[in-house]
C-alpha positions, 0 to 999 in steps of 0.5 A: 903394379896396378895403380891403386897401389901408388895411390896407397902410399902417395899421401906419405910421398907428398909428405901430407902424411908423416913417414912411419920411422923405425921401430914402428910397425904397420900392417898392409891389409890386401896387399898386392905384388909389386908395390914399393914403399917410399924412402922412408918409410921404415916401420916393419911392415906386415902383409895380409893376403888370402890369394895364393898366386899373390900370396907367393909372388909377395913371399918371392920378394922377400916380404912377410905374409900371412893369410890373415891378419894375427897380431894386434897393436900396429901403428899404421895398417894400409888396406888397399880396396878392391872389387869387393863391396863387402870384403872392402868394408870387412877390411876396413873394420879389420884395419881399425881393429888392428891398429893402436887407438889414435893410430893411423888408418890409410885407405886407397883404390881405384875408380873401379874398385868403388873407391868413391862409394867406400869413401861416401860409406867411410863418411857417414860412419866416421870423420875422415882426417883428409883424402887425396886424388892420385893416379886414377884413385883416391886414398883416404885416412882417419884415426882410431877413436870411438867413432871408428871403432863404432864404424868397424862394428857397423861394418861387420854386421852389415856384411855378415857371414850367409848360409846358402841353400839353408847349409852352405856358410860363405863370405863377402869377397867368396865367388858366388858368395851369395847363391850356388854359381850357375855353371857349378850347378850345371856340373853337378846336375851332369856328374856320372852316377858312377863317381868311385875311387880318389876324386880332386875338386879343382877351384873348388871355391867353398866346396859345393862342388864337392859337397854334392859329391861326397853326398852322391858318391858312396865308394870314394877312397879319397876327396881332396879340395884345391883353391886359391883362396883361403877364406872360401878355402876355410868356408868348404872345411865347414860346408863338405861333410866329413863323410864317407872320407874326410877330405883334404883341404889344399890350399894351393896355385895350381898352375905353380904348385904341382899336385903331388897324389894321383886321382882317378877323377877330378871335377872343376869350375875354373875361373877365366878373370884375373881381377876384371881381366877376361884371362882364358889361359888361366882355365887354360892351365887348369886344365893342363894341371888337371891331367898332370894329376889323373891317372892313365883313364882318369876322368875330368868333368869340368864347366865353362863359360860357352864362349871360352877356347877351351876345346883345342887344349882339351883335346891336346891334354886328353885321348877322348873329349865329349861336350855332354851339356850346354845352356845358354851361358856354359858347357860342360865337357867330359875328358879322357886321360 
């Protein structure tokens, strides 16, 4: 488990805070896997994550998670921050919704999830009971009151929802939330003309990928969005167009969860980062999930950023492999099942 997460819970470790006891409920608010709770610390505990990998590395350990939060009135909630500016605050505000007034509110994260710039932001919209430095982080707690709840409304309307190019609604802590990825946009501009039959978006993000096709493709049998995500998933069912087939919306690991239909063509824009962790082998299984799910003469059109590895397991995975664009930072390949 990654730092941050002792950090979360170090403040009822050193007994600067008291140890939520049974009968009590708390909700954790961006959980991550393998975190531990202290000796007890016995309240029932709620997670809340939208990140599929996680999402079934927390249930396999046995804990209750949802993708998002659906209950009020619990005395703790936890919110561990991440690389997300927004999403941090959102999560903030969706700490203090949740819990009871005068209930307990515990914030903590690394140096590099801008930690000290949440707890400066924190400061200036509310009184923070007491912070604490530990394992290269810091955590931070303050009550439910008034100035909270004010501080969870300033919080929202400074990280709304935004409308890209005029039609596209996404979110704070969404991949390229506030503008078309470039990779993506690139894709797109070299998809065939010929786009027919059952087609699969995979990391299909909040669906402009798939968006563009279902405007361009007038024979499709089928249109099927796979991410990992749930809010950018949830985002794509109002930005791809039910039209000329309703789409499916998956919410899914592709490298753990086998794609059951079979398409004739697939497009994607796989991610290469793990948190900051520059990680090829996850475009790496992307692709291979690709190929398991395209018929015998499927086609995959995919976008990558210039400089990863990805043509030894291309070649591997598929009959024909052709680069049919480059720009200074992606490429984008065509392959044959």
């Amino acid at each position: 488990m990654r730092d941050a997460l002792k950090t979360l819970f170090y403040p009822f470790e050193a007994e600067l805070l008291a140890m939520p006891g049974q009968g009590t409920r708390a909700l954790f608010i961006g959980a991550e896997p393998g975190f531990r709770k202290p000796q007890g610390f016995d309240a029932k505990l709620s997670l809340v994550q939208g990140f599929r990998p996680h999402v079934l590395a927390l249930a396999a350990a046995g804990h209750d998670v949802a993708a998002r939060a659906e209950e009020d009135g619990f005395d703790v909630t936890l919110v561990l921050a991440g690389r997300h500016r927004g999403l941090n605050e959102l999560r903030v505000a969706e700490a203090i919704k949740r819990v009871v007034p005068g209930g307990l509110v515990v914030v903590a994260g690394g140096k590099d999830d801008g930690i000290a710039s949440l707890r400066k932001r924190l400061g200036g919209l509310l009184d923070i009971e007491d912070h604490l430095p530990k394992y290269h982080g810091t955590a931070l707690w303050f009550r439910r009151n008034a100035q909270a709840e004010a501080a969870a409304a300033t919080l929202r309307a400074d990280n709304p929802e935004m409308l890209v190019e005029g039609r596209f609604r996404t979110a704070p802590g969404m991949f390229s939330f506030e503008r078309v990825d470039a990779g993506s946009r690139l894709l797109v501009d070299n998809l065939p003309a010929d786009i027919k039959g059952k087609v699969a978006d995979f990391c299909a993000g909040w669906g402009y990928v798939a968006a563009e096709v279902a405007a361009r493709a007038k024979e499709l049998k089928a249109l099927d969005l796979f991410e990992a995500d749930f809010d950018a998933l949830e985002a794509a069912r109002a930005n791809v167009p039910g039209t000329p087939v309703q789409p499916g919306f998956h919410w899914q690991d592709l490298a753990k969860e086998p794609v059951e239909r079979r398409y004739d063509l697939v497009v994607m824009n796989p991610p290469f980062h793990q948190d900051r962790d520059a990680d090829p082998e996850i475009g790496q299984r992307m692709i291979k999930a690709a190929a398991a799910a395209l018929k015998p003469g499927g086609r995959l059109f995919m976008v990558a950023n210039r400089h990863l590895p990805y043509q030894p397991v291309l070649a591997q995975a598929f009959s024909s492999v052709q680069e049919i664009a480059v720009d200074s930072a992606f490429r984008v390949y065509s392959a044959k099942r």
